[in-house]
C-alpha positions as CSV (number, residue, x, y, z in Angstrom):
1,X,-10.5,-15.2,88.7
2,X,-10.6,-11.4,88.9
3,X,-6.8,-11.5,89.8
4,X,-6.2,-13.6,86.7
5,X,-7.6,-11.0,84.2
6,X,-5.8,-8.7,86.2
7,X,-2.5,-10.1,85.0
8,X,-3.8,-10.8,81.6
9,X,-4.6,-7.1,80.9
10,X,-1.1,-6.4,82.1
11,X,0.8,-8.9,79.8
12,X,-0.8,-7.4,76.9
13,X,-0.5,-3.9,77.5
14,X,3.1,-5.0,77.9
15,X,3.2,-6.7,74.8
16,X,1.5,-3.6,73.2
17,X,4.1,-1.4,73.9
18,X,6.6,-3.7,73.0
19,X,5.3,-3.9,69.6
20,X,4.7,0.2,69.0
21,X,8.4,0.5,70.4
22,X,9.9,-1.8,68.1
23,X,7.8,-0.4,64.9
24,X,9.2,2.9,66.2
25,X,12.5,2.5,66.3
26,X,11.9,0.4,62.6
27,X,10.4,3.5,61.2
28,X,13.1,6.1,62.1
29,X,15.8,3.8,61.3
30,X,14.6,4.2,57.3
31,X,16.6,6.6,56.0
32,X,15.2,9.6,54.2
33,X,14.2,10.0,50.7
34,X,16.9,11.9,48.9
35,X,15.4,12.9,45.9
36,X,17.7,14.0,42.7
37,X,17.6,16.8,40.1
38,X,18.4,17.1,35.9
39,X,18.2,21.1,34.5
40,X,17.4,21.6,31.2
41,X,19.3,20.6,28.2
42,X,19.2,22.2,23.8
43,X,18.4,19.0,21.6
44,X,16.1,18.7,18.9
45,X,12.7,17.1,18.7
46,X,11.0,15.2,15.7
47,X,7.5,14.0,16.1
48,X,7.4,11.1,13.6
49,X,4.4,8.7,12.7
50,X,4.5,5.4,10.7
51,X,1.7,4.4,8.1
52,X,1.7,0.7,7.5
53,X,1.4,-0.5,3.9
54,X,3.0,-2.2,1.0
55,X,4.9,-1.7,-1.9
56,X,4.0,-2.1,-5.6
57,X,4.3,-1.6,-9.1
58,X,2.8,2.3,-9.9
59,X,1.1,0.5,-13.3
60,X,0.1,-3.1,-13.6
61,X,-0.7,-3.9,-17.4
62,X,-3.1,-6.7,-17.7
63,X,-3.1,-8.8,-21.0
64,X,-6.2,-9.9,-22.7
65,X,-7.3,-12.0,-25.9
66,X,-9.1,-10.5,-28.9
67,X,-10.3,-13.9,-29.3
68,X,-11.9,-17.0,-27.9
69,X,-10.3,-20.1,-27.6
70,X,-7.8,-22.7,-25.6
71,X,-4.3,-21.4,-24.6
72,X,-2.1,-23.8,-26.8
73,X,1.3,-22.8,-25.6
74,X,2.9,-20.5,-23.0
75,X,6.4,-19.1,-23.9
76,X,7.1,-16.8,-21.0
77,X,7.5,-18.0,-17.3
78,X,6.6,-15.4,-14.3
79,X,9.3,-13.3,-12.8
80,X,10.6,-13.2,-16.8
81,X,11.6,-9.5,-18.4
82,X,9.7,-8.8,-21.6
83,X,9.6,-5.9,-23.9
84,X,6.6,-4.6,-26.0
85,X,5.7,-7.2,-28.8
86,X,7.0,-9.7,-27.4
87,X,5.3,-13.0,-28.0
88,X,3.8,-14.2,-24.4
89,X,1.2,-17.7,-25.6
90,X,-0.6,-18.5,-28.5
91,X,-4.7,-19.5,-28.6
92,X,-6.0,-22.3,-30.5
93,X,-9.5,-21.1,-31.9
94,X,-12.4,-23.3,-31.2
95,X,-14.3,-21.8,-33.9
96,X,-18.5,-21.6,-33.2
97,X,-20.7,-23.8,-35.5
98,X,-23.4,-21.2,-35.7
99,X,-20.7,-18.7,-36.8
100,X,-18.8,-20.8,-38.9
101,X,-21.9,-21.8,-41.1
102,X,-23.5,-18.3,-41.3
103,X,-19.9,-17.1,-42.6
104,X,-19.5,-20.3,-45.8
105,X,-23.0,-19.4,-46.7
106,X,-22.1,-15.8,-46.7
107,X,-19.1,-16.8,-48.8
108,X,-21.5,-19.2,-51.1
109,X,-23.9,-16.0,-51.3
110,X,-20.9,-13.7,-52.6
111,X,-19.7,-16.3,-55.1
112,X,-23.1,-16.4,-56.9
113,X,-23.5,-13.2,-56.8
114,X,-20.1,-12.1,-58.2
115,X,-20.4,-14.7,-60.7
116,X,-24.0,-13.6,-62.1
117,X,-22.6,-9.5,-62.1
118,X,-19.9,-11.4,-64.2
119,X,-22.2,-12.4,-66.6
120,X,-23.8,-9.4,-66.8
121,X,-20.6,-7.6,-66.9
122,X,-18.7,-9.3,-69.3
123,X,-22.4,-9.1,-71.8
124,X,-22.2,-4.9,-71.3
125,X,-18.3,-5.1,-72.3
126,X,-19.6,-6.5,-75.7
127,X,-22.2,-4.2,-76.2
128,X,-20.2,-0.9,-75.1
129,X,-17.4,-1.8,-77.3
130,X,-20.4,-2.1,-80.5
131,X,-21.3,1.2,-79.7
132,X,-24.5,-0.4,-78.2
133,X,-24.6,0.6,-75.0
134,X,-23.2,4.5,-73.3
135,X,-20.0,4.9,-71.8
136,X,-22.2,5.5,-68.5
137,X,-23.7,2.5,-68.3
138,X,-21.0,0.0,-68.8
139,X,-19.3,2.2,-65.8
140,X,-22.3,1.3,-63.7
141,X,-22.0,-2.6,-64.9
142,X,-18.4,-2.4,-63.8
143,X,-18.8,-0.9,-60.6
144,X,-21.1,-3.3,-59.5
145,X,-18.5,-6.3,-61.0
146,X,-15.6,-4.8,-58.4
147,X,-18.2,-4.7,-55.7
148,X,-19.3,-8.0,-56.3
149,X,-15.6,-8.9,-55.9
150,X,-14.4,-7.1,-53.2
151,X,-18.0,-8.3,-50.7
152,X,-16.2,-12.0,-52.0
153,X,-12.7,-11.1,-50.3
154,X,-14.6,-10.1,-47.1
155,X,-16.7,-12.9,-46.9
156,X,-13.7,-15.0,-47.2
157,X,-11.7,-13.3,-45.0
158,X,-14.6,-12.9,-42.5
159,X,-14.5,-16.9,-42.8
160,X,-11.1,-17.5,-42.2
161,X,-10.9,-15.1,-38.5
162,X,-13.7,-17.2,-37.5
163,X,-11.8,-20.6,-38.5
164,X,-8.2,-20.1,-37.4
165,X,-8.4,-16.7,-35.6
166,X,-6.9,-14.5,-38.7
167,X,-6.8,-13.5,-41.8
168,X,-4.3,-14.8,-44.6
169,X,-1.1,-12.8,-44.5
170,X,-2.3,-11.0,-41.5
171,X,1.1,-9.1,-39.6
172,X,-0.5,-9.9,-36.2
173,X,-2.7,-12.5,-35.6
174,X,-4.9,-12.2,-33.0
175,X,-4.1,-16.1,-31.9
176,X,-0.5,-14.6,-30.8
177,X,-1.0,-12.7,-27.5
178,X,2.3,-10.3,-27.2
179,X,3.4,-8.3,-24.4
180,X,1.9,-4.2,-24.7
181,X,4.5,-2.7,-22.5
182,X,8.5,-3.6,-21.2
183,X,8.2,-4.7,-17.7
184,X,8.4,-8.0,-15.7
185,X,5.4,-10.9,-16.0
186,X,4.2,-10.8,-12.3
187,X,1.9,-13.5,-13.1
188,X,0.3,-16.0,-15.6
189,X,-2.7,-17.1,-14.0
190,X,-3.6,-19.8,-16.9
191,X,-2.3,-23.1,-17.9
192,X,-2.0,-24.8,-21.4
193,X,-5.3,-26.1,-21.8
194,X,-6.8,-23.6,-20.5
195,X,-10.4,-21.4,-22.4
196,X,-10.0,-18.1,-22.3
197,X,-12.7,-15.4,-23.3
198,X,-11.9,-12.4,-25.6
199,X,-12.4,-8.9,-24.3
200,X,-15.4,-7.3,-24.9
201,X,-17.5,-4.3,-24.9
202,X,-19.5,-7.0,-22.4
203,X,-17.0,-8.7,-20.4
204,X,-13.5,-7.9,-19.5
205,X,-12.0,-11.4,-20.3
206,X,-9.5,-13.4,-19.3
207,X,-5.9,-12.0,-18.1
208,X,-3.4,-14.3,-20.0
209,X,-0.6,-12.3,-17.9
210,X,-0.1,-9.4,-15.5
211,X,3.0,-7.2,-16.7
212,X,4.4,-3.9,-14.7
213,X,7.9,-2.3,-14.3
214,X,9.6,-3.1,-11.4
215,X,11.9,0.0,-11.4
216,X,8.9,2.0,-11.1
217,X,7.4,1.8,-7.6
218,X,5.0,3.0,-5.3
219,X,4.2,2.8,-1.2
220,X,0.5,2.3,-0.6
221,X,-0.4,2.8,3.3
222,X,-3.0,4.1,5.7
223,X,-2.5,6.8,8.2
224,X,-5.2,7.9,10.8
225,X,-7.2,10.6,10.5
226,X,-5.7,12.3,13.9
227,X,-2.4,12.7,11.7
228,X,-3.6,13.0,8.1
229,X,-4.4,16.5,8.1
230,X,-0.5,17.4,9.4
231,X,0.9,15.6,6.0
232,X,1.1,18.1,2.8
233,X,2.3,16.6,-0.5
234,X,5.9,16.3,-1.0
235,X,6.8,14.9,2.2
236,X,9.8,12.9,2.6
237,X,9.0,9.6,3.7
238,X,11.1,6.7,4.8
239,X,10.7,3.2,3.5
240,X,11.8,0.1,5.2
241,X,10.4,-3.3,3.6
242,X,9.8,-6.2,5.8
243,X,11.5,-8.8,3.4
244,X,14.7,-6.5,3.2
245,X,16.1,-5.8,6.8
246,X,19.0,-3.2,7.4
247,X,18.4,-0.6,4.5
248,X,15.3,1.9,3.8
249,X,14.3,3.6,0.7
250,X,13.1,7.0,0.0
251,X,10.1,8.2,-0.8
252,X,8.0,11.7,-1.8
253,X,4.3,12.2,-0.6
254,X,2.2,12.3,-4.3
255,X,-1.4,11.3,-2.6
256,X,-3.4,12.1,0.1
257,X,-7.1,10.4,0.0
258,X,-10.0,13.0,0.0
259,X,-12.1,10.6,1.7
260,X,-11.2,8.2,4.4
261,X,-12.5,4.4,5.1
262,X,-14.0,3.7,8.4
263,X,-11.7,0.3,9.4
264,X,-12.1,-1.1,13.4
265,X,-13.7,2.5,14.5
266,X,-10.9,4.7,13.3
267,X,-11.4,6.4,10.2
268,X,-8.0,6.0,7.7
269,X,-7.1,7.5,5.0
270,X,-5.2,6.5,2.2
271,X,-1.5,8.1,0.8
272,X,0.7,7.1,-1.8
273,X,4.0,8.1,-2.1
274,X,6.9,7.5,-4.7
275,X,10.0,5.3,-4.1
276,X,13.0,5.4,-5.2
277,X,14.4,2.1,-6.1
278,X,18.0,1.1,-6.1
279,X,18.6,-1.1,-9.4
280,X,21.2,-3.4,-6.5
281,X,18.2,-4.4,-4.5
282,X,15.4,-6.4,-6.4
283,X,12.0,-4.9,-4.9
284,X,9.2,-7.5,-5.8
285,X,5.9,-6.6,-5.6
286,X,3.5,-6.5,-2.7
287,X,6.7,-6.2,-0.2
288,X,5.1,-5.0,3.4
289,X,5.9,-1.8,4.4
290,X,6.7,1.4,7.0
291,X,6.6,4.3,6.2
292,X,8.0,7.0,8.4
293,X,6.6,10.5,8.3
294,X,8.4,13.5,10.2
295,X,4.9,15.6,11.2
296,X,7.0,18.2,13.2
297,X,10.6,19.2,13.4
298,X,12.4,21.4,16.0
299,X,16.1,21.8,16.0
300,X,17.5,23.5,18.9
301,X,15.2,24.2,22.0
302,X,15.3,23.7,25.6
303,X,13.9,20.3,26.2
304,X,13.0,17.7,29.7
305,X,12.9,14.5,30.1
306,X,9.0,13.9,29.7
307,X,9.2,11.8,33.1
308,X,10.0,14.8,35.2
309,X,6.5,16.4,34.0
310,X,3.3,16.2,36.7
311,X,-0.2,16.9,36.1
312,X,-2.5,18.8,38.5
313,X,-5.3,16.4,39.1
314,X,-8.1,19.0,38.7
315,X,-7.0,21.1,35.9
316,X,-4.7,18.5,33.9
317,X,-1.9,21.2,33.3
318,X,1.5,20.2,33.6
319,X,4.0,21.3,36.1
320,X,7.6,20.2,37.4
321,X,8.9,20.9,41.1
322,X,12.1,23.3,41.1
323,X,14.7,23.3,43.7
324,X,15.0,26.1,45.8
325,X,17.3,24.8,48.4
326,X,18.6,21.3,49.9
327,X,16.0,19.2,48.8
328,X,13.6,21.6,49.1
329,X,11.4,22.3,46.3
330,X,8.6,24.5,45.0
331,X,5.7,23.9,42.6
332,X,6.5,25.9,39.1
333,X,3.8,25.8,36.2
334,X,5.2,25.5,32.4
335,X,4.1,25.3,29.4
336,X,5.1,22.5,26.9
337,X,5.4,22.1,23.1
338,X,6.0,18.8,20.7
339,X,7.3,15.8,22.2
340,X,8.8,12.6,20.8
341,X,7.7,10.3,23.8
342,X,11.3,10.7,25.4
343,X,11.9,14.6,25.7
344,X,9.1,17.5,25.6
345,X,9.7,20.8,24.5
346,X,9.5,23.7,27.5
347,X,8.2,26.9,25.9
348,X,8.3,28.8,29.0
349,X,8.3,29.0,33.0
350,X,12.0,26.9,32.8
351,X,15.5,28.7,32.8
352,X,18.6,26.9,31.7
353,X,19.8,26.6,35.4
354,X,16.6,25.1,36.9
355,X,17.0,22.5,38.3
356,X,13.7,19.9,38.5
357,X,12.8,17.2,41.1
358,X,13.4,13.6,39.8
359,X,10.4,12.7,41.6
360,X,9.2,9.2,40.5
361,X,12.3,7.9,40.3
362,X,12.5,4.7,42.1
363,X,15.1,3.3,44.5
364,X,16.5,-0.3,44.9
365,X,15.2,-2.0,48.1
366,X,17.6,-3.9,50.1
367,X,17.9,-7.6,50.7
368,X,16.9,-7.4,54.7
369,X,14.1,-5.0,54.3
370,X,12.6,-6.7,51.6
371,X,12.5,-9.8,53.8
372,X,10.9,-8.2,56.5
373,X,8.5,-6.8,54.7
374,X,7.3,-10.2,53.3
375,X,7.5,-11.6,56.5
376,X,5.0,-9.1,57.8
């Protein structure tokens, strides 16, 4: 027995240094790590954000009734171009009974009124032309007869608004609801049929149509407040529209937001800025869109690749690895300036003929190694 462990412990001590040779001669067969360089090069940065947003008319007009009713006919269809007066629908009145009868008895009231100042009046004309009666006081009779006339014309008039919606020979009748402003109808959110309430000191009323010029545009977006405070008014900005793909639009910053809206944890704020539209490209409104905003802007500085940077692990300050010899390199600390994501600037502890260590660059693993690898 004790000769049989005695063998055992000698086959394994063997195979042990079987093993340990073979994953000797494995490991120095690896070739070494070559590791490559890049200097410095001049190129420009731009440190650019984008506010998301959309794009819409810089004045909606809403129109409104001066009087109740029931939309009797529509003559204009959305998406059409109208101009100032023209005629858009016209209301039916649906006159109210408690209105209507307060108005004919005001109207009776008036007509018995002028006609007993008539009597009166025509009585005083005898007199004042016996000699009866003073020049003043037939005045005074006759002033009261005009009066007595002219509270009839307003009571009838009165009546006929509240019947059909305006007075006889009236230039604009408030049953015709015309266009205020040239622009395009965006919308017409009623139907024939429809009631529609006249605006009030009490209540806005109903919006027969929504008219705005579409030449006349604006970008509404959000940017965060990390960026806001690098915008000034004025700004170029560059539109591109969701809807219309391969062409952008400019713009010029005209609002920053005082105040900024909490939204998700990050506090935005809004900006408006003014676009120019080309009269080739119809715009509709409420488009989705980018804005891009150039924050910074550096033409001509020695820039890196921002992969070649390294960070000390206690400190956090950058650093890159500079070669002093065949693939020797030593540790140089720099300081950086704007980046772009790609390429950071290098303020100082660089020289145009430094030459920094590629060193996370990684290389292709071959076929057989890759193999044995997986099989261990």
């Amino acid at each position: 027995m004790n000769k049989f462990v005695k063998y055992a412990l000698i086959a394994i001590l063997v195979f042990g240094a079987m093993g340990a040779a073979v994953f000797f001669i494995k490991t120095n067969s690896k070739s070494a790590v070559t590791y490559e360089t890049q200097k410095p090069f001049i190129s420009k940065i731009e440190r650019k954000t984008v506010a998301t947003g959309k794009v819409v008319p810089e004045e909606e007009v809403e129109i409104k009734p001066q009087i109740s009713g029931i939309i009797d006919r529509i003559y204009m269809e959305e998406g059409d171009q109208v101009r100032a007066g023209d005629l858009i629908a016209v209301i039916k009145v649906v006159p109210n009974e408690q209105s209507l009868n307060q108005s004919r008895g005001r109207v009776r009231n008036a007509e018995i009124a002028l006609n007993n100042t008539k009597i009166e009046y025509d009585r005083n004309k005898t007199l004042h032309a016996r000699g009866v009666i003073s020049d003043q006081q037939f005045n005074n009779q006759q002033l009261a007869y005009d009066q007595a006339v002219q509270e009839l014309e307003n009571a009838r008039a009165d009546y006929q608004i509240i019947l059909k919606g305006s007075a006889g020979g009236s230039s604009s009748a408030n049953t015709n609801i015309r266009a205020t402003v040239n622009g395009t109808i965006l919308e017409i959110p009623v139907e024939e049929g429809d009631q529609v309430i006249q605006s009030n000191n009490f209540n806005d009323g109903t919006t027969i149509a929504t008219i705005a010029d579409l030449g006349n545009m604006i970008f509404e977006g959000q940017v965060d407040e990390g960026e806001v405070g690098k915008l000034r008014l004025g700004m170029p900005l560059e539109i591109s529209l969701g809807a219309i793909e391969g062409q952008t639009f400019e713009a010029t910053l005209r609002f920053i937001a005082p105040k900024g809206v909490e939204e998700a944890g990050a506090v935005q704020f809004k900006i408006e800025g003014d676009v120019t539209v080309n009269d080739s490209v119809m715009v509709r409104a409420g488009y989705s869109a980018n804005a891009s905003l150039t924050l910074e802007k550096k033409d001509s500085i020695m820039v890196i690749p921002e992969a070649l940077l390294q960070f000390d692990r206690e400190t956090d300050k950058p650093y890159v690895e500079v070669a002093t010899g065949d693939q020797q390199f030593e540790r140089r600390e720099i300081e950086v300036g704007i980046s772009d994501g790609v390429n950071v600037e290098i303020v100082s502890g660089l020289e145009m003929e430094d030459e920094v260590k590629i060193w996370n660059k990684t290389e292709p693993i071959k076929r057989g190694e890759e193999e044995e690898e997986a099989e261990e």
